[in-house]
N, C-alpha and C positions, 0 to 999 in steps of 0.2 A: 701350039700346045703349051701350058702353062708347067711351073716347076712343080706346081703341087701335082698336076697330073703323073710327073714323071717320079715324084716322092713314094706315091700310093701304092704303087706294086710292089716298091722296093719294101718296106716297111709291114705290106701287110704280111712280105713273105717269113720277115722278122713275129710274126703275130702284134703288132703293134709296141715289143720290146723298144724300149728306146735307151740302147748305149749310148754311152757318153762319146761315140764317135759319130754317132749319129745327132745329138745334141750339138758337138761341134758344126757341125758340118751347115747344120738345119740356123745356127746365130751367124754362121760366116755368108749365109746367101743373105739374112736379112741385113746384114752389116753394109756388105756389097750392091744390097740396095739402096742402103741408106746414104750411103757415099753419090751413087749414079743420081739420085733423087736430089743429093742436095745441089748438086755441081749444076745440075738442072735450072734448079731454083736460083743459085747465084748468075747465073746466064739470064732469068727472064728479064731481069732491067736492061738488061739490052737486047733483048732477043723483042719482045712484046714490042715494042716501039720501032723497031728495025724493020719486022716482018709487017706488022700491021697497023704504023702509023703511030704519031703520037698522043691521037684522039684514042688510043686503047693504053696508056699508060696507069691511067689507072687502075689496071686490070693486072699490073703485075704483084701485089702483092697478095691478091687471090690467088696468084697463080703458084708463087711462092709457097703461101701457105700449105696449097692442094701437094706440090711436090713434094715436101716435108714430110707430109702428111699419108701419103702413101706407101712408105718404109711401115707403118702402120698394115693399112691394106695386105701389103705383102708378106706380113706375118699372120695375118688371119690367112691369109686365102694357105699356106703350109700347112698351120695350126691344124686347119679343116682336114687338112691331109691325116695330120700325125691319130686326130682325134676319131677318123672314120676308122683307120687298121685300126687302133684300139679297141673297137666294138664301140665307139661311144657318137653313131651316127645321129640318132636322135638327140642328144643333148646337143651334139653340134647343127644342129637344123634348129632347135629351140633358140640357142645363141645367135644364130643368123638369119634367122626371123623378129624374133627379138630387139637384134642392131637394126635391122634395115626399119622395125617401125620407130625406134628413137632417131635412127639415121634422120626422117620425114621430119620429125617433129622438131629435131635439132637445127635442121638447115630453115625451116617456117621460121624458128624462131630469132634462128641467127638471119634472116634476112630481116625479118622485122626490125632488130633491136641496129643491124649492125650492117646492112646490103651485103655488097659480094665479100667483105672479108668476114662479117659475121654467118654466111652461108656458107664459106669457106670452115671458118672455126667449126662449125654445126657436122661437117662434112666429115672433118679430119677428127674431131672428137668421137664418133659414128665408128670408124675405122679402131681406133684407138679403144673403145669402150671392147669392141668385138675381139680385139687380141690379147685384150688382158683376159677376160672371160674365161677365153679360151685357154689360155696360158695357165691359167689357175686351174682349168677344169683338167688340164694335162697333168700339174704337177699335183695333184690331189687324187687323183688316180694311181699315178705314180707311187706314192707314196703309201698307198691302199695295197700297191702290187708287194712295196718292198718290209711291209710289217706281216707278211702272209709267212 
């Protein structure tokens, strides 16, 4: 079961209000991923070459990149949460269809220009494009609620 699964019920029972305890709460789990994610990524240069030889060394700074990169991930995949109790399901399936066809075309092109850290970059920007979207489409609504 994901956090966001366990977000949605709570929230929608709010009607998609989002208190600033609930704002805390919702930057402290991305923080706390951000933290696990990186501790992550400082392990791969020894973790990649430990586990699976030093013929995959060059695989850790993709691998880096992608752990970083996913503190991203994990604020869309809330985001998605915060923005479905809002009523704003559609616009959040636009944004997530949306990312996932630049996600394609960002990873095509960061392989081309750049192999696996430019399909890395491609990846983690995909992620990143999709949480701010979202972010903005929260606090813009938000803010729609609070001029009423």
């Amino acid at each position: 079961m994901s956090l966001a699964a366990v977000l949605l019920p709570g929230l929608t029972r709010k009607n998609g209000v989002l208190d600033n305890r609930t704002i805390l709460g919702i930057a402290t789990v991305v923080v706390m991923f951000a933290i696990v994610y990186s501790a992550i990524a400082a392990m791969a240069g020894w973790a990649v070459p430990t586990f699976f030889g030093d013929e995959y060394a060059a695989a850790v700074l993709p691998v880096q990149i992608v752990c970083v990169g996913l503190t991203f991930g994990a604020a869309a995949s809330l985001l998605a949460s915060v923005m479905q109790a809002r009523g704003l399901q559609r616009m959040a399936g636009y944004i997530s269809l949306g990312s996932a066809l630049y996600c394609v075309a960002a990873i095509v092109l960061g392989t081309t220009l750049g192999a696996a850290v430019g399909a890395a970059l491609g990846l983690v920007s995909s992620f990143a494009v999709q949480a701010i979207l979202m972010f903005g489409s929260i606090v813009f609504t938000r803010r729609n609620d609070l001029n009423r």
